[in-house]
Backbone as CSV, one residue per row, in Angstrom:
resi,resn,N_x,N_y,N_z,CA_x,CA_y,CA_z,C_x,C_y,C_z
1,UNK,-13.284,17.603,-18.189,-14.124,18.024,-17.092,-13.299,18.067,-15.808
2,UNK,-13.913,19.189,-14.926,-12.554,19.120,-13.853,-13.440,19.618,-12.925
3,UNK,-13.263,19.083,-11.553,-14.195,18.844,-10.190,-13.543,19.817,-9.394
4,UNK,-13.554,20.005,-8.447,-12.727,21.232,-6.828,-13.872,21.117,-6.207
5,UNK,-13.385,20.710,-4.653,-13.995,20.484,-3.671,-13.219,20.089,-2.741
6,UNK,-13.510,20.365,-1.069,-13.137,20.061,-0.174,-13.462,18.554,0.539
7,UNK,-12.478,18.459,1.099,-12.783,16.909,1.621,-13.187,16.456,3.085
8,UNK,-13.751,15.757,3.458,-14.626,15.388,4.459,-13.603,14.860,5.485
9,UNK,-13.553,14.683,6.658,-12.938,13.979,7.515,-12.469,12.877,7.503
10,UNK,-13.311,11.755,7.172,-12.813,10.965,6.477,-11.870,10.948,5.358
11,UNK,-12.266,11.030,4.022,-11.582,11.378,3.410,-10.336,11.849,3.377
12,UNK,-10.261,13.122,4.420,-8.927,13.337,4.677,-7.805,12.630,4.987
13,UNK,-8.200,11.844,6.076,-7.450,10.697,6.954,-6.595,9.798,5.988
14,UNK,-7.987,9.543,5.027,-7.140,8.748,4.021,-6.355,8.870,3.020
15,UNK,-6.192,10.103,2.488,-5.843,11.075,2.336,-4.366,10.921,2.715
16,UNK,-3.944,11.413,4.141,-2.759,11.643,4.971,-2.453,9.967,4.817
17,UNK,-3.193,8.803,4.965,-2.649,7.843,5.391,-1.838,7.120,4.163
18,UNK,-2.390,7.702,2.989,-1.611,6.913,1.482,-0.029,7.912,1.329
19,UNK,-0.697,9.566,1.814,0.512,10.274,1.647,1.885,9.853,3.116
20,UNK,1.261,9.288,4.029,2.849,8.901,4.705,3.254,7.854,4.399
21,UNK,2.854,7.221,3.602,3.935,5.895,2.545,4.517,6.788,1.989
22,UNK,4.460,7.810,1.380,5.400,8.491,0.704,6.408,9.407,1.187
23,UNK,6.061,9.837,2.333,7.141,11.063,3.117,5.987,11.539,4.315
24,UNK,7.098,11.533,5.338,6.511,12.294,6.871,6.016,13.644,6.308
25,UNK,7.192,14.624,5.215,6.601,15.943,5.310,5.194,15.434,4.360
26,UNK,4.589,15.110,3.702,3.677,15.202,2.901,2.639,15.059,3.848
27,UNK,2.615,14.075,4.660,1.401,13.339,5.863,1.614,14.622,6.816
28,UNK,2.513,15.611,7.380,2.538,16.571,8.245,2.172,17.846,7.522
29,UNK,1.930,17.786,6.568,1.527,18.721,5.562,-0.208,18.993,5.604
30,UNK,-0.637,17.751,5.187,-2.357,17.377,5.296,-2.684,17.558,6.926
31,UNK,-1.823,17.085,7.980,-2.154,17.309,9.200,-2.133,18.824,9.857
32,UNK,-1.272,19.586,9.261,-1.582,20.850,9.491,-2.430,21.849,8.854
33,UNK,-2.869,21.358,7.574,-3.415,22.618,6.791,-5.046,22.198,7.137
34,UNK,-5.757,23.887,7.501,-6.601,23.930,7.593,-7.594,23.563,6.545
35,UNK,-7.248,23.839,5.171,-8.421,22.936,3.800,-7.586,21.960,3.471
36,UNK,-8.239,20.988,3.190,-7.838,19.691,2.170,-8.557,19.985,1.151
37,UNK,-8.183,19.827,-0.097,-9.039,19.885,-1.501,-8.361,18.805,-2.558
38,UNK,-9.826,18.242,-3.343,-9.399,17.569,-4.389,-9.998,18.429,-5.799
39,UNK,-9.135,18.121,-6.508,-9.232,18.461,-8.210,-9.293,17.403,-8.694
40,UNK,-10.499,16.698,-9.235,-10.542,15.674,-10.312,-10.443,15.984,-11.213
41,UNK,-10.025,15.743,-12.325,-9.514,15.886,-13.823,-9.724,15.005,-14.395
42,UNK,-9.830,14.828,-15.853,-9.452,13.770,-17.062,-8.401,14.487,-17.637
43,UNK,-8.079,14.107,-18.067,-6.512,14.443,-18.746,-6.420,13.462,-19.688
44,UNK,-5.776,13.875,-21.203,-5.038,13.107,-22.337,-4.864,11.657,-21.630
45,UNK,-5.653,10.758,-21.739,-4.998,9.279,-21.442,-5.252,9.011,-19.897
46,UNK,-5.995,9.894,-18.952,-5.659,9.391,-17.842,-6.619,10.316,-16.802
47,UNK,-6.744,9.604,-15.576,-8.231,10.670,-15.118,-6.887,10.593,-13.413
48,UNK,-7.193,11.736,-13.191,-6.484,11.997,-11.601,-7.505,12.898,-10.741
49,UNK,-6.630,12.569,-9.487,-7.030,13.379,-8.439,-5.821,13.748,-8.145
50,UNK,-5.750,15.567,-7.680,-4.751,15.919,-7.164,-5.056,16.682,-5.861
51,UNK,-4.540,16.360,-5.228,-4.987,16.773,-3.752,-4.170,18.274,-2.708
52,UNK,-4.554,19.128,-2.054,-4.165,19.901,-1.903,-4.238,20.561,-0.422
53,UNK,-3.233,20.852,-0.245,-3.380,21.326,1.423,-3.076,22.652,1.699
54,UNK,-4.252,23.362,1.848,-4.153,24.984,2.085,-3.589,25.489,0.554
55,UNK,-4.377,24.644,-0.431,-3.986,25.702,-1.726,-2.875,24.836,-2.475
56,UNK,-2.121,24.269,-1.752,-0.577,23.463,-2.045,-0.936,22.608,-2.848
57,UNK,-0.915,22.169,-4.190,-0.540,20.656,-4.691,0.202,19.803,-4.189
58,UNK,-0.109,19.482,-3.331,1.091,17.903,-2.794,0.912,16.554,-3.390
59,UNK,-0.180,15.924,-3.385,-0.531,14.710,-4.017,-1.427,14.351,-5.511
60,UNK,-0.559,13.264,-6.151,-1.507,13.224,-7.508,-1.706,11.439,-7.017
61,UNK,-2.973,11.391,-7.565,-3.445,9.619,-7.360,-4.236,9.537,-8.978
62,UNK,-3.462,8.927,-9.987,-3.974,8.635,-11.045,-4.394,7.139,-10.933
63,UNK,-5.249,7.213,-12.291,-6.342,6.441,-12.827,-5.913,4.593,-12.284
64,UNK,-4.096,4.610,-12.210,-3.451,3.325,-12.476,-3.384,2.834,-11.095
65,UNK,-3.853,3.957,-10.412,-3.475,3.399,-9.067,-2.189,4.269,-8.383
66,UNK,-1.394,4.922,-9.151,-0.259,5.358,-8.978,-0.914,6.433,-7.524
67,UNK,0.100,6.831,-6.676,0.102,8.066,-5.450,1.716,8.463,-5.570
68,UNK,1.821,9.843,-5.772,2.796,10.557,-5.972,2.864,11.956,-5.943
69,UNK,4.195,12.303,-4.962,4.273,13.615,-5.209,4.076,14.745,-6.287
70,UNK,3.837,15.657,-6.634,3.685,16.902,-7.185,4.674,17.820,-7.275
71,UNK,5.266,17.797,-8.756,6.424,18.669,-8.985,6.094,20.211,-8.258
72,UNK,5.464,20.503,-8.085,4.945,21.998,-7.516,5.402,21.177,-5.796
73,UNK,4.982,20.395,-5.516,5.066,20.213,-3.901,6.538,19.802,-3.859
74,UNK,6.831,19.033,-4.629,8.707,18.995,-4.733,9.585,20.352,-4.489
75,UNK,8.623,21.362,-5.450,9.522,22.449,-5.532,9.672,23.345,-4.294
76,UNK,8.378,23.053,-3.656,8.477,23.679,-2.721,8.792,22.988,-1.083
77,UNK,9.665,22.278,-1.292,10.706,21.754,-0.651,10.462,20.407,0.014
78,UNK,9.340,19.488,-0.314,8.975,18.304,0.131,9.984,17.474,0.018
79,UNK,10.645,16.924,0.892,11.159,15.742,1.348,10.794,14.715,0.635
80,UNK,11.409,13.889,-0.300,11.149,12.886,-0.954,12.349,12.017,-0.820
81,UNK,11.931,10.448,-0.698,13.466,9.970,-0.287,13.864,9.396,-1.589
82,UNK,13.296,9.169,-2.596,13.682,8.617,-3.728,14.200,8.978,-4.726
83,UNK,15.520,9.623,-5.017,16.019,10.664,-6.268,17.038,10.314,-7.170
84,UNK,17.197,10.604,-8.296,17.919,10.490,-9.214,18.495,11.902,-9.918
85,UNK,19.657,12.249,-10.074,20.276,13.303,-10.694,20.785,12.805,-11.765
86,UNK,19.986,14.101,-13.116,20.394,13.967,-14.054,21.509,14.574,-14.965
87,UNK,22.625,14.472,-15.622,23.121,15.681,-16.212,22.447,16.477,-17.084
88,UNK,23.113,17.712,-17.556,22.164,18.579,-17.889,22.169,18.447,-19.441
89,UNK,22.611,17.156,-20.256,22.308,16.906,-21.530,20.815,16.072,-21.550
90,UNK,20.522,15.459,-20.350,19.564,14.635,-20.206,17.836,15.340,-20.223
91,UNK,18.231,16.527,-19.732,17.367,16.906,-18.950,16.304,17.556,-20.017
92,UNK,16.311,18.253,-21.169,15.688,18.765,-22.368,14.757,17.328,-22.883
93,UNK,15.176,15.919,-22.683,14.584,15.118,-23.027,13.818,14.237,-22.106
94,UNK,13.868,14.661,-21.416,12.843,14.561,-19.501,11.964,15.328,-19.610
95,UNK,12.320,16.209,-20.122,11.446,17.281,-19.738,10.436,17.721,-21.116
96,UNK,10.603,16.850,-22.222,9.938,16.513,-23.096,9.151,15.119,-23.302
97,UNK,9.447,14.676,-22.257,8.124,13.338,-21.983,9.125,12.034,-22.510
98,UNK,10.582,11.944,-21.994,10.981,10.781,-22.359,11.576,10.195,-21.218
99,UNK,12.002,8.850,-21.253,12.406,8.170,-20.088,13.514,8.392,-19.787
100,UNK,14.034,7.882,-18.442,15.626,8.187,-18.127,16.146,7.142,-18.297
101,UNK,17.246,7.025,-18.937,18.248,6.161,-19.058,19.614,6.477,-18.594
102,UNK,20.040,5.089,-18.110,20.954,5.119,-17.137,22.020,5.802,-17.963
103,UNK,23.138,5.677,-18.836,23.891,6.657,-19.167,23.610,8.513,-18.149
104,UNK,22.345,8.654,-18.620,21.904,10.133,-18.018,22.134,10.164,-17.013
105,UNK,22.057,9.464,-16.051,21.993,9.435,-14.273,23.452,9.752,-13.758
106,UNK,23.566,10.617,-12.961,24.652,11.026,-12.312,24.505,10.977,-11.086
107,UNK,23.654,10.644,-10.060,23.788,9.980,-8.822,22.635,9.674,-8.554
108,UNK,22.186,8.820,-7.959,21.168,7.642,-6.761,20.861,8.409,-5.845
109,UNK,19.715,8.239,-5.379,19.945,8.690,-3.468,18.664,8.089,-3.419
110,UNK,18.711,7.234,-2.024,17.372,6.446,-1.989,17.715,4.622,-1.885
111,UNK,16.945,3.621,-1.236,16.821,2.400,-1.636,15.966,1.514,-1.702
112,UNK,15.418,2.678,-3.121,14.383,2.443,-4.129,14.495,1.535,-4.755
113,UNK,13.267,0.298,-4.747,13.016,-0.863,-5.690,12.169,-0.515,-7.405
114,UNK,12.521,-1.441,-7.678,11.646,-1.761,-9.172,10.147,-1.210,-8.861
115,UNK,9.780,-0.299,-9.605,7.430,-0.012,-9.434,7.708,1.161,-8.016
116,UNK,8.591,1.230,-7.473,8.810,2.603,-6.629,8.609,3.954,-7.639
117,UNK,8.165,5.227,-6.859,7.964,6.202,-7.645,9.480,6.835,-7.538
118,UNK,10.268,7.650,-8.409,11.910,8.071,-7.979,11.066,9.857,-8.709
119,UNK,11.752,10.784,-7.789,11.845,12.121,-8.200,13.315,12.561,-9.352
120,UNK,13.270,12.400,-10.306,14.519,13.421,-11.486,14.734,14.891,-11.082
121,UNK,15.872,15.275,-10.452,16.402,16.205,-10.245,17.249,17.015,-11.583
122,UNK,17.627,17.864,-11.681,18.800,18.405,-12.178,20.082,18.562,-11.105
123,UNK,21.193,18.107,-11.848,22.725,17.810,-11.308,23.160,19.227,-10.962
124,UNK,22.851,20.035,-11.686,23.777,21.417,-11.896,22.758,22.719,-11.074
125,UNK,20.688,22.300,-11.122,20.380,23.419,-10.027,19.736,22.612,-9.055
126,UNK,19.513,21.267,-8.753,18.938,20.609,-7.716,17.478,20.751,-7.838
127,UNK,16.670,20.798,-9.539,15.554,21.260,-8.989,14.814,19.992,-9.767
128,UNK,13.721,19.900,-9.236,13.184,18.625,-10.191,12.514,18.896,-11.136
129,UNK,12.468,17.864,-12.145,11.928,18.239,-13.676,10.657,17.168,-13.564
130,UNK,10.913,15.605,-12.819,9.945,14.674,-13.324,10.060,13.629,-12.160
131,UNK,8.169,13.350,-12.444,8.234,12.077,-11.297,8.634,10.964,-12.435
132,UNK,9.196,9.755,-11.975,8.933,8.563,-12.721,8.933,6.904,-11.832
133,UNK,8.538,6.164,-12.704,8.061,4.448,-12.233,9.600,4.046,-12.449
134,UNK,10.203,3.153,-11.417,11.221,2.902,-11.531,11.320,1.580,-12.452
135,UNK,12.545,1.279,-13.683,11.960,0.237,-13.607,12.789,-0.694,-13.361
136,UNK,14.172,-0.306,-12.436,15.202,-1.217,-12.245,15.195,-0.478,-10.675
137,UNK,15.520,-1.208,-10.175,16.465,-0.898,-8.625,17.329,0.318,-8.374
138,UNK,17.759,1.039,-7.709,18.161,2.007,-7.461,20.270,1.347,-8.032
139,UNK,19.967,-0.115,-6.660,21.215,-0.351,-6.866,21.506,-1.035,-7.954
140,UNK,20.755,-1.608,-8.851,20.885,-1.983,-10.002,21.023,-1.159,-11.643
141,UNK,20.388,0.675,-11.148,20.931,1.283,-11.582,22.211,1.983,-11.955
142,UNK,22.953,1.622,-10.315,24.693,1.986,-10.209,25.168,1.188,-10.755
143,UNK,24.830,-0.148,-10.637,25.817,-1.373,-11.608,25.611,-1.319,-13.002
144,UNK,25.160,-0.754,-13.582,24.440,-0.928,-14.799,25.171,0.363,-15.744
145,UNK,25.377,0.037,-16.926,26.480,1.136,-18.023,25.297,1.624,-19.248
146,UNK,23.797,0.916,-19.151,23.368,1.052,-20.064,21.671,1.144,-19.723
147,UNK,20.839,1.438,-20.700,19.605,1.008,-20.280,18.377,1.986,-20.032
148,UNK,17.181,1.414,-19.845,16.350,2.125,-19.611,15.870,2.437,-18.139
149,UNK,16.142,3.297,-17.233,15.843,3.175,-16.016,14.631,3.386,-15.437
150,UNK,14.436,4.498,-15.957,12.639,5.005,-15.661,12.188,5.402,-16.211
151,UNK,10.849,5.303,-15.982,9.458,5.878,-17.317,9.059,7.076,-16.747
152,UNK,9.292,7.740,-17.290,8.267,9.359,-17.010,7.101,9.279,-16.989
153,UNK,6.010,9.985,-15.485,4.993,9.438,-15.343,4.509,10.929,-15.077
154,UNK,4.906,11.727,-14.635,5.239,13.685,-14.628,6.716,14.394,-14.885
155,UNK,5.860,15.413,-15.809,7.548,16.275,-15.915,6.473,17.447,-16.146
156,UNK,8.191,18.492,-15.717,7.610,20.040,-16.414,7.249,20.308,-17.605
157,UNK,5.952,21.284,-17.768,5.623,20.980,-18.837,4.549,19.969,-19.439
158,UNK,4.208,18.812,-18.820,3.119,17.867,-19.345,1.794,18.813,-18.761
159,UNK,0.473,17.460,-19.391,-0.432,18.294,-18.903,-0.852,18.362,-17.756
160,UNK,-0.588,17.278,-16.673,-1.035,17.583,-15.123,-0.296,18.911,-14.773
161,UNK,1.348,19.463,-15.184,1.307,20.309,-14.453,0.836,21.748,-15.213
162,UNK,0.454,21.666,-15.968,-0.449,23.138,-16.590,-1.939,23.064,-15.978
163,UNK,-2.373,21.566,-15.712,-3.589,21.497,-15.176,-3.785,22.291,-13.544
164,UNK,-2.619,21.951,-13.097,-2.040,21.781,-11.672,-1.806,23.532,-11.477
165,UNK,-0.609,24.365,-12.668,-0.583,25.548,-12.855,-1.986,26.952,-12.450
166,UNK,-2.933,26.050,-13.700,-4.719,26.556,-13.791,-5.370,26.819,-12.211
167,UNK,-4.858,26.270,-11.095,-5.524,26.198,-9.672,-4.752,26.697,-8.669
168,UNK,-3.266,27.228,-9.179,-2.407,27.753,-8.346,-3.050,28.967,-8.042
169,UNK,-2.669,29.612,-7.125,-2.819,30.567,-6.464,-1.938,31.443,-6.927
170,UNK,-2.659,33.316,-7.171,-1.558,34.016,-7.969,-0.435,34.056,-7.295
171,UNK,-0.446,33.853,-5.860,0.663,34.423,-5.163,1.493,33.713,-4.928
172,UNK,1.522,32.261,-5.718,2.372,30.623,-5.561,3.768,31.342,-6.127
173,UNK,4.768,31.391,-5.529,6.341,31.337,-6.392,6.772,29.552,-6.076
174,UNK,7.090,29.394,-7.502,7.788,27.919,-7.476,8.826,28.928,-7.394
């Protein structure tokens, strides 16, 4: 079952106020766009709200509590300070719903803790494939030769973003 509707003044505020824990552009995003909209969903395993400014997917707030950017709002150039680059052997298995492990990681950027959300880039086009839950330290990822680093919580391809796809606008170029 899946909801669309605009959001109230309130609402909004709060809205902008969970999205500037996450990035100035996301909170200057909701402050400029004339609609705010939510999409409630259930989804395989998990019920969200994804929130939208002038049409834009910028924010997902699932069932766990989680608030996180939107590979669609990534792509379209949101400022996120938390990133990880992957090589491009890694990336077919990211992008099939598996975790990152440190071997895969080819650079940090960010000083991102443990339960922080980190954006997965690609090394070779800079584009992102997946949000994930961190589950080591950013800098504990550089020291580290082995391991599991993060859990995939969105990637290209799952079902939020086909859900997310379904409400785009024809004229959206990622």
């Amino acid at each position: 079952m899946v909801q669309r509707h605009f959001l109230s003044g309130k609402d909004r505020k709060l809205i902008r106020a969970k999205a500037s824990k996450l990035s100035k552009d996301l909170a200057d995003m909701f402050d400029r766009a004339s609609r705010v909209e939510v999409i409630k969903a259930k989804l395989p395993r998990l019920k969200v709200n994804v929130y939208l400014a002038d049409g834009i997917p910028l924010v997902v707030e699932d069932s766990r509590g989680l608030l996180y950017p939107t590979l669609h709002g990534l792509h379209r150039g949101i400022h996120y300070p938390f990133k990880v680059f992957v090589d491009d052997g890694a990336i077919r298995h990211i992008i099939s719903g598996a975790d990152v492990m440190v071997p895969g990681i080819t650079n940090v950027v960010g000083d991102f803790e443990q339960e922080d959300i980190v954006a997965v880039y690609t090394e070779s086009g800079n584009i992102p494939i997946a949000l994930c839950l961190a589950l080591m330290s950013g800098d504990k990822i550089k020291s580290s030769k082995k391991g599991r680093a993060l859990k995939n919580i969105h990637h290209v391809g799952d079902a939020l973003w086909h859900l997310i796809n379904e409400f785009l606008p024809r004229s959206y170029d990622l």
